[in-house]
Every structure is written in structure tokens, then in C-alpha cells.
C-alpha positions in Angstrom: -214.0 126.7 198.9 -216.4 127.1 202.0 -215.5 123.7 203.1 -212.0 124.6 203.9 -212.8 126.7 207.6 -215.8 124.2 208.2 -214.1 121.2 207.8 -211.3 122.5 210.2 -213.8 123.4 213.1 -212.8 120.8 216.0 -209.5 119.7 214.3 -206.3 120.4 216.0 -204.6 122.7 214.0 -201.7 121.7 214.7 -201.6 118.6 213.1 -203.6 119.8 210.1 -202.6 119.7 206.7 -204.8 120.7 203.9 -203.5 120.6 200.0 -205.5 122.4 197.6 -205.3 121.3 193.9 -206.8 123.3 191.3 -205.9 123.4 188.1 -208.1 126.6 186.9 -205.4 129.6 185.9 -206.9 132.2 187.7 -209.9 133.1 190.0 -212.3 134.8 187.2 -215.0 137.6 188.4 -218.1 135.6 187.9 -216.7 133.1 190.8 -216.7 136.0 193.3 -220.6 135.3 194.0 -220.3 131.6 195.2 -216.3 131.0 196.0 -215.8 132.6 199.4 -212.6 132.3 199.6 -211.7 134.4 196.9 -211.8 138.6 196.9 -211.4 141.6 194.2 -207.8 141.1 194.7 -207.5 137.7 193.7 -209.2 138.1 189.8 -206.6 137.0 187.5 -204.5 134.5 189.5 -204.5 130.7 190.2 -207.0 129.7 192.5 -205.0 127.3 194.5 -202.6 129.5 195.3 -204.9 131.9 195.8 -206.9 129.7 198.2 -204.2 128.6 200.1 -203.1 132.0 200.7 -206.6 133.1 202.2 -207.0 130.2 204.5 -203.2 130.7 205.5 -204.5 134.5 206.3 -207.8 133.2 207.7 -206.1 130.2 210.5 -202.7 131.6 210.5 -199.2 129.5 210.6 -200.0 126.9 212.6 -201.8 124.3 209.7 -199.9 123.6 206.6 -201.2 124.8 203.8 -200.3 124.1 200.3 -202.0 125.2 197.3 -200.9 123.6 193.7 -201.7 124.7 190.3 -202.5 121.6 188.5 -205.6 119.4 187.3 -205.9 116.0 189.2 -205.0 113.6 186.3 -205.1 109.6 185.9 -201.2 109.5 185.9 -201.6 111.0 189.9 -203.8 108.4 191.0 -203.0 105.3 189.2 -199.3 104.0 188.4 -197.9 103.1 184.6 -198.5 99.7 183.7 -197.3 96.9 181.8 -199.4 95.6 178.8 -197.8 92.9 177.5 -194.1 93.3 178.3 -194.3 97.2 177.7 -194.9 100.2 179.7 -197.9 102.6 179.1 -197.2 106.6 179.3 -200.0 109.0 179.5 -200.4 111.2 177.0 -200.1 114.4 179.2 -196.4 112.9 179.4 -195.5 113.2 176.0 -196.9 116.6 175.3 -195.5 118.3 178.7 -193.6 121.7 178.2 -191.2 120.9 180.7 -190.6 118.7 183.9 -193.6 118.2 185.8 -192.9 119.1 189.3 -196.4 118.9 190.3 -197.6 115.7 189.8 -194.6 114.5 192.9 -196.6 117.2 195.0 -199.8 115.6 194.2 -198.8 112.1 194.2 -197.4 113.0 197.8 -200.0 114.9 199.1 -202.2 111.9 198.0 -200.3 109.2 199.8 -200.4 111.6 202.9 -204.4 112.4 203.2 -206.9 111.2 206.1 -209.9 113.0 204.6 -210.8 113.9 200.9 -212.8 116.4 200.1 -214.3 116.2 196.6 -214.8 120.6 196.4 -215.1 119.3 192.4 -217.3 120.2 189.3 -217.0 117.1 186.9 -217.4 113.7 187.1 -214.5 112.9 185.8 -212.3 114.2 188.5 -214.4 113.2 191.3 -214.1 109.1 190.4 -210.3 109.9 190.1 -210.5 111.3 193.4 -212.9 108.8 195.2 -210.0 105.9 193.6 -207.5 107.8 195.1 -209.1 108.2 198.1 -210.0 104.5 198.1 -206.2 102.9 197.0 -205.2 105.2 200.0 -207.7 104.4 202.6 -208.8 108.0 202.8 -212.2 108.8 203.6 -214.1 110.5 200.9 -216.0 113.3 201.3 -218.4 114.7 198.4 -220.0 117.8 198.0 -221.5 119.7 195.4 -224.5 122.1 194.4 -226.3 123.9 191.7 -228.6 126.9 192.4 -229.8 126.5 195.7 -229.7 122.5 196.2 -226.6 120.6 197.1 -225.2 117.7 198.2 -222.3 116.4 200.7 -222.1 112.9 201.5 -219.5 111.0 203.4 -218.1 107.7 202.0 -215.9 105.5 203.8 -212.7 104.9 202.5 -213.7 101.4 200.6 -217.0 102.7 199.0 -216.7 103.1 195.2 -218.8 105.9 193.3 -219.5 104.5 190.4 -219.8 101.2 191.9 -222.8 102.6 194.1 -224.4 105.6 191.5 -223.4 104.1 188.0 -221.1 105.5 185.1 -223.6 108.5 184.1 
């Protein structure tokens, strides 16, 4: 969540649009200590929206910001295929409450990005992310820490994760 206002020193606001997709229900007490972005106020609501309402507070009107309550899933990044003459579904399809208006916002949102930042805590979602970023030509930018170490390194938008650190 700190990468938000750094990344956006030096950038024209104007043409800045920054989508935030979290799929955690709601900004818990225990993240008040690391995730800046988030206040008192915010405990009990989803972070995304949450987010995107802070940075909206912090830069104003002028970037769009969007904020979606959903979990980056294989069905956002890679397209159904045929097997033999018949379409694959993912299972999240067939055990959906209701229409999934998010996964258009985060197919779209996708297709639109320049830069990728990778703000993620598993594995699993950040080689979704650095495909998507990949199939989209999008620069890829990672970041993670743990205690008092991190890590953010930039990838250009053909260099493969697990191609260059392995499956584990």
C-alpha cells in the first residue's frame, strides 16, 4: 500500500490511472502497523475500496482511481480454451453466487496497464500477475518484505518469474 504515492512521484497525474484489486473483505486491525494506507476508520471494510478511497483523498480528482473487491484469478489473465473440441470453464464459474461483474473490471483494467505493481503476498498470484503483465507488455514491478528485509525488483515486460527463480 506504500507503493501507491511513491510510484506516482514524477508521473503526470493527469494521465494516471491506478486500479487496485484486493480481494481481502475488510482491512483487519493487525494490518494497521505495516499498511499505510489504511486508518482506525477503515477496520471492517474492503481494502480496495478502502485504498482507493485514501489515495483519492491523498492526490485528489485528478488520477483515476478504482479500487475492486476481488482476488486476481486464472480466468482474468488467461482466456477458456479448447481441449479437444470442447471449451474449459473454471471452476470459480460454476460455483459463482451471481453474475461476476468484476472479473470485466479486471480483465479491462488488465488490458489497459503500463506498469504492474506486484503489492502481493503469495506466489500464486504474483506469476498470475507477472503473465498478465507479460501477455500485455506491461512492465512488472515486484515488491515484497518480511520483518525488516524486502525486495522490489523491476522486470521488463517479457521476463518470466518462474522462468528466471523456479516453481518454489
Amino acid at each position: 500500500s506504500w507503493a501507491a504515492p511513491l510510484f506516482a512521484q514524477g508521473v503526470e497525474l493527469k494521465d494516471l490511472q491506478i486500479t487496485l484489486i484486493d480481494g481481502d473483505d475488510s482491512v483487519d486491525e493487525h494490518n494497521l502497523n505495516r499498511q499505510v494506507l489504511y486508518t482506525d476508520g477503515d477496520v471492517g471494510f474492503p481494502k480496495a475500496t478502502q485504498a482507493a478511497q485514501r489515495l483519492e483523498n491523498l492526490f485528489g480528482q485528478v488520477p483515476t482511481i478504482f479500487g475492486i473487491h476481488s482476488r486476481l484469478e486464472s480466468n482474468h489473465v488467461f482466456e477458456a480454451e479448447e481441449v479437444d473440441g470442447i471449451e474449459t470453464v473454471s471452476l470459480d464459474s460454476l460455483f459463482e453466487d451471481g453474475p461476476d461483474t468484476s472479473s470485466a473490471e479486471i480483465k479491462a483494467a488488465l488490458d489497459e496497464m503500463d506498469v504492474g505493481l506486484a503489492c502481493l503476498d503469495n506466489m500464486n498470484s504474483r506469476t498470475l500477475f507477472n503473465r498478465a503483465c507479460i501477455d500485455r507488455g506491461a512492465i512488472f514491478v515486484n515488491g515484497g518484505g518480511e520483518a525488516f528485509e524486502g525486495l522490489v525488483e523491476i522486470l521488463d515486460s517479457d521476463v518470466c518469474m518462474t522462468c528466471r527463480y523456479g516453481e518454489d
